[in-house]
C-alpha positions, 0 to 999 in steps of 0.5 A: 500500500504505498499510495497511503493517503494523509488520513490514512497515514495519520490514522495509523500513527494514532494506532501504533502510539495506543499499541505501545505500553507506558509503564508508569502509566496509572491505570484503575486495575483490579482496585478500580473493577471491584469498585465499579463492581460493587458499585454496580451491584449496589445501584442494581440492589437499589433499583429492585428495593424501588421496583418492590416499593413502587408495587406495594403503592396504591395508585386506584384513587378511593371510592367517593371520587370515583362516583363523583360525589360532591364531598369527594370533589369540592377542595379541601381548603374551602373552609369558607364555602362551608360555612356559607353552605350552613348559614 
């Protein structure tokens, strides 16, 4: 391959200089995987905890709202309307 074209004779130096090892490169190691290791495990955990907790959650509102009574519907802060209801 002699007729190599300027991207393509650069593309091969990048690949030889990620071929070559430096040894007083700092890497994570085996340190570093069982690290990511446990912390993988422990996001996995969490997540089946949060799956087991969001099922156990009711989400079928009560019967009163369902049929639309007016007790159900009215907002509970309405205090005052209340009362002018009674007078």
């Amino acid at each position: 391959m002699p007729d190599m074209s300027a991207s393509a004779s650069l593309a091969m130096s990048h690949l030889v200089t990620l071929a070559e090892v430096d040894k007083d490169k700092v890497t994570p190691g085996v340190l570093g995987f069982i690290v990511f290791a446990v912390m993988a495990l422990a996001v996995w955990g969490l997540m089946k905890s949060m799956t087991r907790h969001m099922n156990r959650v009711d989400f079928d509102e009560p019967a009163a709202r369902r049929t639309g009574s007016d007790d159900a519907t009215e907002p509970a802060s309405s205090g005052a309307a209340e009362k002018k209801k009674q007078s």
